[in-house]
FITI-405922 format. One record per residue (C-alpha): residue number from 1; chain; x, y, z. Coordinates in Angstrom, 3 decimals, m for minus. Each point is the difference from the previous one (the first is absolute). Layout:
BEGIN
<atom><i>NUM</i><ch>A</ch><u>X</u><v>Y</v><w>Z</w></atom>
...
This chain:
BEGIN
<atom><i>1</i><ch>A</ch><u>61.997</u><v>m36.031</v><w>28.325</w></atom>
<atom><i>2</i><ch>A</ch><u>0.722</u><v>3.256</v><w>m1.251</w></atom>
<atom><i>3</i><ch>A</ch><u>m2.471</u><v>2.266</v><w>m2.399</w></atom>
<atom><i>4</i><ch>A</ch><u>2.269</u><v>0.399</v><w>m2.658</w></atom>
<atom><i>5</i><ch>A</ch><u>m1.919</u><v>3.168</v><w>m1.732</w></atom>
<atom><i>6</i><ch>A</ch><u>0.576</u><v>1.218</v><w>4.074</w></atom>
<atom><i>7</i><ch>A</ch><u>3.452</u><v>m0.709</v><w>m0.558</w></atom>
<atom><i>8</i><ch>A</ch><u>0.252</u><v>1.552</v><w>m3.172</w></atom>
<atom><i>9</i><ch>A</ch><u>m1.702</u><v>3.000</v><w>1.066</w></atom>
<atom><i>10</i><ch>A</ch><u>2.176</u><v>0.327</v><w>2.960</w></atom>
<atom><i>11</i><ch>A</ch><u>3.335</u><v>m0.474</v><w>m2.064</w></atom>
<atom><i>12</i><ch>A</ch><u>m1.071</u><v>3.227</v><w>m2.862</w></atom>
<atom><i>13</i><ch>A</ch><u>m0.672</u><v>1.987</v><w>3.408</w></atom>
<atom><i>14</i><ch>A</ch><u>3.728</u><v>m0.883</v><w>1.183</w></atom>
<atom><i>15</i><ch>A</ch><u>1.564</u><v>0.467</v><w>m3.684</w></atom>
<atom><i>16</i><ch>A</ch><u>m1.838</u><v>3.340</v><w>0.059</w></atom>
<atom><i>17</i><ch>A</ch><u>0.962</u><v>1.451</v><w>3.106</w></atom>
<atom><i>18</i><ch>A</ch><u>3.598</u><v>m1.268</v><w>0.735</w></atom>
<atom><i>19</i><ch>A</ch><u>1.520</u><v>m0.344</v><w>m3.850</w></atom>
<atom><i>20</i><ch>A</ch><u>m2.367</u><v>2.550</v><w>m1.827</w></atom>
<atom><i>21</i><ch>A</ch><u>m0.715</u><v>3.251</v><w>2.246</w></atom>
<atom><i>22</i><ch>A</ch><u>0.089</u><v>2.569</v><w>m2.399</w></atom>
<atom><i>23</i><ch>A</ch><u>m0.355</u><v>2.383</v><w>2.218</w></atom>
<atom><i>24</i><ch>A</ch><u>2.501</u><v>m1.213</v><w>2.315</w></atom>
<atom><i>25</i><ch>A</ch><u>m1.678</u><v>m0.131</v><w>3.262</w></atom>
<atom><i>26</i><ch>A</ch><u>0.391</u><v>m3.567</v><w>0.879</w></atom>
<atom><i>27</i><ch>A</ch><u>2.413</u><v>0.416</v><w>3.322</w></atom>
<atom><i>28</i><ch>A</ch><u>m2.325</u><v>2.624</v><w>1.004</w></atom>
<atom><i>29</i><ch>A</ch><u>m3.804</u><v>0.031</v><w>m1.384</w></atom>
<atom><i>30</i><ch>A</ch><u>m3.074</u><v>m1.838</v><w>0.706</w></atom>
<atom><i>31</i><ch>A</ch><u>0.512</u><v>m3.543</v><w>m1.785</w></atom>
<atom><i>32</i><ch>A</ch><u>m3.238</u><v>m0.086</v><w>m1.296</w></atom>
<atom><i>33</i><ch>A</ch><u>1.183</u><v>2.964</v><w>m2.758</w></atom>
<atom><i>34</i><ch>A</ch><u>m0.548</u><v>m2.474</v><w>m2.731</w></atom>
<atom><i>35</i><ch>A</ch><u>m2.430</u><v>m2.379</v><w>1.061</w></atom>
<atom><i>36</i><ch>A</ch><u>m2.375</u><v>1.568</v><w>m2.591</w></atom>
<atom><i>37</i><ch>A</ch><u>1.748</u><v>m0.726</v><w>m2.575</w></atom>
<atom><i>38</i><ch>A</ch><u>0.444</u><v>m3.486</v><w>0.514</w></atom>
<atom><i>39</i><ch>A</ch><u>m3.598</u><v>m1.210</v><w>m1.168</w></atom>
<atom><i>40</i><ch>A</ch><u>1.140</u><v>1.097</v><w>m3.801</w></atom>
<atom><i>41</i><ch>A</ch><u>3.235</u><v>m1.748</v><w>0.340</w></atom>
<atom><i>42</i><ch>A</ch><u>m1.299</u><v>m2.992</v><w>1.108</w></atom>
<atom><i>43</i><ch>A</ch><u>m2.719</u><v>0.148</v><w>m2.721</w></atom>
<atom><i>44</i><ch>A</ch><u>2.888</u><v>0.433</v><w>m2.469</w></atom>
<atom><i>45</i><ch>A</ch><u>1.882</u><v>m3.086</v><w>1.490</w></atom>
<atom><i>46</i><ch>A</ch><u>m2.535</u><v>m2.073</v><w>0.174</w></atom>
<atom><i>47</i><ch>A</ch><u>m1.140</u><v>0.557</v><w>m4.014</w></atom>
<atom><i>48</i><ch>A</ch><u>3.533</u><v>m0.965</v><w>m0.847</w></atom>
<atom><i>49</i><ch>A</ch><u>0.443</u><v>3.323</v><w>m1.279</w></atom>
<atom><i>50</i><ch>A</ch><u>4.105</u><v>0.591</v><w>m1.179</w></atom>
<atom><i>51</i><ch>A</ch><u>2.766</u><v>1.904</v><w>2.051</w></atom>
<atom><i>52</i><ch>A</ch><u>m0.342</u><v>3.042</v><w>m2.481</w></atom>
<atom><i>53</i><ch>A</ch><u>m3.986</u><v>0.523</v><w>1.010</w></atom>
<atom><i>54</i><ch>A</ch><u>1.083</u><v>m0.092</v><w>3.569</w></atom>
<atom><i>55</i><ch>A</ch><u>2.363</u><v>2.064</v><w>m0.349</w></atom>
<atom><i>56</i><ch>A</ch><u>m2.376</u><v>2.677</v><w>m2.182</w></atom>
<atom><i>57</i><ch>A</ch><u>m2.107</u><v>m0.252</v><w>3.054</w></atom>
<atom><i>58</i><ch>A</ch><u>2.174</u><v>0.469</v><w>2.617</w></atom>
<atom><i>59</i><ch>A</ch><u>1.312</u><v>3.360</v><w>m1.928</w></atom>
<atom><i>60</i><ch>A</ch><u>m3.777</u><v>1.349</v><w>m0.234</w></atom>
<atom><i>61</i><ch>A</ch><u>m0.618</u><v>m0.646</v><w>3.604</w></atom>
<atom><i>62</i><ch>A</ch><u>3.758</u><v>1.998</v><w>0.741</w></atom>
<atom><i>63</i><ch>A</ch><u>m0.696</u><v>2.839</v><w>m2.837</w></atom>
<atom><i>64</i><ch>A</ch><u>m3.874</u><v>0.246</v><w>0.297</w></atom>
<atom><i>65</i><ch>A</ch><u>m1.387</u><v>m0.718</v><w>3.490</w></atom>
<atom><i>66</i><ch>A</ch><u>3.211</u><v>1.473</v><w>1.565</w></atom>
<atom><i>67</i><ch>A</ch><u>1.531</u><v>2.540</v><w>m2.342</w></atom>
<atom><i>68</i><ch>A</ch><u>3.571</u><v>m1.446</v><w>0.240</w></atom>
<atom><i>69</i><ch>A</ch><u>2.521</u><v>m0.502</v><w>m2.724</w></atom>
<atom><i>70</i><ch>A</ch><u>m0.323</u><v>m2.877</v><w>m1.915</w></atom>
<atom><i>71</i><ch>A</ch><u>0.250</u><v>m2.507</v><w>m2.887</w></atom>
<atom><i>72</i><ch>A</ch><u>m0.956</u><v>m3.673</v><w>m0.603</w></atom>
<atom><i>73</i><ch>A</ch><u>3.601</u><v>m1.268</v><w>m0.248</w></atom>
<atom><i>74</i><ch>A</ch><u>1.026</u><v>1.603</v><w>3.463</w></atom>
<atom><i>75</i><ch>A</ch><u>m2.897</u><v>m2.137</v><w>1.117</w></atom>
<atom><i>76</i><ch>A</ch><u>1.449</u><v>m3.153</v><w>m1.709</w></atom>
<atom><i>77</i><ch>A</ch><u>1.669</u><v>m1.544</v><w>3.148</w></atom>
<atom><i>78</i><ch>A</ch><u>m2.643</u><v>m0.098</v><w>1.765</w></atom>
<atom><i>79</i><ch>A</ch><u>m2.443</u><v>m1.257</v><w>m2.665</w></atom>
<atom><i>80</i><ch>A</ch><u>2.272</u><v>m2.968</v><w>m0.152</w></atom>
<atom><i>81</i><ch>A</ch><u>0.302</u><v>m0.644</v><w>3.599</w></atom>
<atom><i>82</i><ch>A</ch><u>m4.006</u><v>m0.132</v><w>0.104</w></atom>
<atom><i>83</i><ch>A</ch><u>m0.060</u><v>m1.842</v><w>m3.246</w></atom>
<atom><i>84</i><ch>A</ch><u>1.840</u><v>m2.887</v><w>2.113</w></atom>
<atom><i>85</i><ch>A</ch><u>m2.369</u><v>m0.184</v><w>2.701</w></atom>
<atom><i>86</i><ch>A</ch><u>m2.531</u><v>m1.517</v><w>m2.942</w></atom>
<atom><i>87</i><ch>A</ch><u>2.949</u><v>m2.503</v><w>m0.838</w></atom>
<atom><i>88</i><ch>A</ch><u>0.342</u><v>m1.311</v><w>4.259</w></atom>
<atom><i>89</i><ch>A</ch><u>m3.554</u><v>m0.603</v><w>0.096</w></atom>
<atom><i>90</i><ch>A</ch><u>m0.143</u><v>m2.318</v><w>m3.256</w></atom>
C-alpha cells in the first residue's frame, strides 16, 4: 500500500516542476529545481490552509528566493491544482 504523505509529496514535486516553473526550465533543467520548496507546500496542504495562502506562498518563493516577477493571483492556478491533491486523498 502506498504512503500517501509519499504520494503527496511526490505529486507538489510534479505540480511544481511541470505546471509551475517560473523560471521556465522544465524541458531543459535539473528536475530537482523545486524540490526545496515542496516541504512548505506540503506543510501548507496538509494544515488545510486556503488556495489564496498557497498562492501568497508560491509568489514569495517566485519574487523572493528567485527574483522573478510575480503576484499571488498569477500563482492562483496552481494553488488550486495543489489545493485538489488534499481533496483525492480524503
Amino acid at each position: 500500500m502506498p504512503n500517501p504523505y509519499l504520494k503527496l509529496v511526490n505529486a507538489v514535486d510534479s505540480i511544481l516542476w511541470k505546471d509551475w516553473d517560473p523560471i521556465g526550465i522544465n524541458d531543459s533543467g535539473p528536475d530537482d529545481e523545486y524540490r526545496g520548496y515542496v516541504p512548505a507546500i506540503v506543510k501548507l496542504l496538509k494544515q488545510n490552509a486556503d488556495i489564496n495562502e498557497i498562492a501568497t506562498q508560491l509568489h514569495l518563493f517566485a519574487y523572493e528566493n528567485m527574483g522573478l516577477d510575480s503576484t499571488p493571483e498569477a500563482n492562483m492556478g496552481i494553488a488550486l491544482k495543489l489545493k485538489a491533491l488534499i481533496k483525492e486523498q480524503d
